[in-house]
Every structure is written in structure tokens, then in C-alpha cells.
C-alpha positions as CSV (number, residue, x, y, z in Angstrom):
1,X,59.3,43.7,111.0
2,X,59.6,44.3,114.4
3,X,59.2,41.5,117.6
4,X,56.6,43.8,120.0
5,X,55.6,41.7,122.2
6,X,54.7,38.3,124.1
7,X,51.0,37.8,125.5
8,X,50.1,35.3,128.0
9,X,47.0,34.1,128.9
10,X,45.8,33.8,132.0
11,X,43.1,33.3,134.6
12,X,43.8,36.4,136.7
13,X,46.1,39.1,135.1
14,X,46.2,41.0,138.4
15,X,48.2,38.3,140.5
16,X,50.2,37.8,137.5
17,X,51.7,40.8,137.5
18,X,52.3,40.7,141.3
19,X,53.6,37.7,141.2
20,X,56.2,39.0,138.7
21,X,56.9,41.9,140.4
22,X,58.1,39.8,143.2
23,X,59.4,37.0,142.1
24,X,61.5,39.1,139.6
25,X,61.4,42.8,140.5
26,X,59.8,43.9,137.0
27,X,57.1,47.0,137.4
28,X,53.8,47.1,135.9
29,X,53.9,49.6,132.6
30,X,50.4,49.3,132.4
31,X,46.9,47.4,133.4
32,X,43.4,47.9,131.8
33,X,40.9,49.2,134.5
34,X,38.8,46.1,134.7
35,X,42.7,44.2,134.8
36,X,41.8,42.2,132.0
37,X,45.2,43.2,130.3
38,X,48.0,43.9,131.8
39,X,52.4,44.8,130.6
40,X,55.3,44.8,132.5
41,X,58.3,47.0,132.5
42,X,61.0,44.7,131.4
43,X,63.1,47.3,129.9
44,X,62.8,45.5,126.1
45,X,60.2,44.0,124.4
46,X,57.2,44.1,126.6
47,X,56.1,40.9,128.4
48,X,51.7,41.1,128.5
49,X,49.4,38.8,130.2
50,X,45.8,39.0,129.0
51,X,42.6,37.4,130.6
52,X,41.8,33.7,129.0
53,X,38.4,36.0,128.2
54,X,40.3,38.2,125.9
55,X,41.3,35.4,124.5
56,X,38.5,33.4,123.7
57,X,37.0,36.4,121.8
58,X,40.1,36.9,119.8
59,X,40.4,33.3,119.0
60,X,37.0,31.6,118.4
61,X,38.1,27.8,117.6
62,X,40.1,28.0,120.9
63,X,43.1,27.8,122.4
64,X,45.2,25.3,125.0
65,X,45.5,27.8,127.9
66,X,48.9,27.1,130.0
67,X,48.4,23.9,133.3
68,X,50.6,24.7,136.1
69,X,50.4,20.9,136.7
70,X,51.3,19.5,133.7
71,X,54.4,19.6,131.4
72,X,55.5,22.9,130.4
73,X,54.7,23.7,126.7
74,X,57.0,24.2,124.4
75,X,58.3,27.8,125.0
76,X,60.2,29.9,127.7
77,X,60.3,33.2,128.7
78,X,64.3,34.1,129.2
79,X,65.3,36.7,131.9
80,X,69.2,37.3,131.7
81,X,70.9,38.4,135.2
82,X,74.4,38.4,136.6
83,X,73.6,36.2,139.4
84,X,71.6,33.4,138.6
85,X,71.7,31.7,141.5
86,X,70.5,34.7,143.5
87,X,67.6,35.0,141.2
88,X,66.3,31.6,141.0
89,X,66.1,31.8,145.3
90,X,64.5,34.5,144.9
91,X,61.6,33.6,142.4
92,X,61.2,30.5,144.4
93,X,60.5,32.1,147.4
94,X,58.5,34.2,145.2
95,X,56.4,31.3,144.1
96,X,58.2,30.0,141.1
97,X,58.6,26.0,141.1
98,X,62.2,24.9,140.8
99,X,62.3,23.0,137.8
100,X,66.3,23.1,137.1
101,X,68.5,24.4,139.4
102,X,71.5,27.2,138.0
103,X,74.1,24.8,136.3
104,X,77.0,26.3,133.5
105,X,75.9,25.3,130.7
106,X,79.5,24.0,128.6
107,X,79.8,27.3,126.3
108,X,80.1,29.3,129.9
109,X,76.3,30.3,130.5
110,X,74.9,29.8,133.2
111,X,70.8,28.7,133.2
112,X,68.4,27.6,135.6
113,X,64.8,27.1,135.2
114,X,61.6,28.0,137.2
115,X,57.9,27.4,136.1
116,X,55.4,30.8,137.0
117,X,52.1,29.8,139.3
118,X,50.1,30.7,135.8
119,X,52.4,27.8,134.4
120,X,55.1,29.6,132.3
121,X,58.5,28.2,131.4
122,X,61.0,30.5,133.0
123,X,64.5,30.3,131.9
124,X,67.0,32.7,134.3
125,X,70.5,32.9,132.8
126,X,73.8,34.9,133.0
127,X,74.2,36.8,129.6
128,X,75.6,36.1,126.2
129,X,78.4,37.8,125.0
């Protein structure tokens, strides 16, 4: 077994990926002509954002798509950088909501958080080992 992939869903996949882009300098790999389905370049595991469409006919009982203006769910997407700080200005001015500023974190990381317009739990944070 092999992790691939993480999809999120969302209402437009082309902003997404520009937002992204921006906010954290990751290229698009690749985007469906009608933009329906869309991957970035993150250099690992590839980070995909599909149309809430796609998604209601690949999952007919339904699905909670992500609310930009209520509590995060339960899962992050980590980004690991040298300079934390840097990169949480950055994805604010981007766009991102500040939801925790860059602390160290008592083991030595540091970690700050961000949310994504589409509503995704960012976490930004020096890395391990």
C-alpha cells in the first residue's frame, strides 16, 4: 500500500489552484479542460482539488463539503518550510486566514496555522528531524 493522494472538494477548482500557487508557490501538475479536476506540484504526494460535482457523482448519499465560516474539520494539510514565519505572511497576504500564529512547539518545531478561502486547515511548520 501506497498513500497517492489527498482530494479536496471544492466549488471552483480553478481559483484553488491559484490561490495555492500564491499563497504557497506550489505549480499546477495538471487541470482537466473543463477545470473540474485539478493537482499541484508539491514535490510528494500529490495535493488534488475536485469540483463538489465530481463529487456528488462519486458519492451518492452525500458528503459535508468544507465552510470557510465555520470550524475547521477535523484534518490539516501540513506544508513544512524553514521559515515559518515568512510563510504564514505570506499566505495571509495570499488570502489564508490566520488562525494561529508561528509559535515553537516544546519538542523544537515550530507550527502556525492558516485556513484556505475553500476552508482547509493549513498547518505551516519547520521540519522534523
Amino acid at each position: 500500500m501506497k498513500f497517492a493522494y489527498t482530494i479536496v472538494y471544492v466549488a471552483d477548482v480553478s481559483a484553488t489552484l491559484d490561490f495555492y500557487r500564491r499563497a504557497f508557490g506550489f505549480a499546477t501538475r495538471f487541470v482537466t479542460d473543463d477545470a473540474q479536476f485539478g493537482e499541484l506540484d508539491t514535490g510528494g504526494t500529490a495535493l488534488a482539488f475536485a469540483r463538489h460535482d465530481v463529487a456528488a457523482s462519486s458519492l451518492p448519499q452525500g458528503y459535508r463539503p468544507l465552510d470557510a465560516d465555520a470550524q475547521p474539520a477535523g484534518i490539516e494539510v501540513g506544508f513544512t518550510t524553514s521559515d515559518v514565519p515568512a510563510a504564514f505572511d505570506h499566505a495571509v497576504a495570499a488570502g489564508a486566514t490566520p488562525i494561529t500564529a508561528p509559535l515553537t512547539k516544546p519538542w523544537g518545531q515550530t507550527v502556525a496555522y492558516v485556513r484556505a478561502p475553500e476552508g482547509t486547515l493549513i498547518e505551516l511548520c519547520t521540519p522534523m528531524g
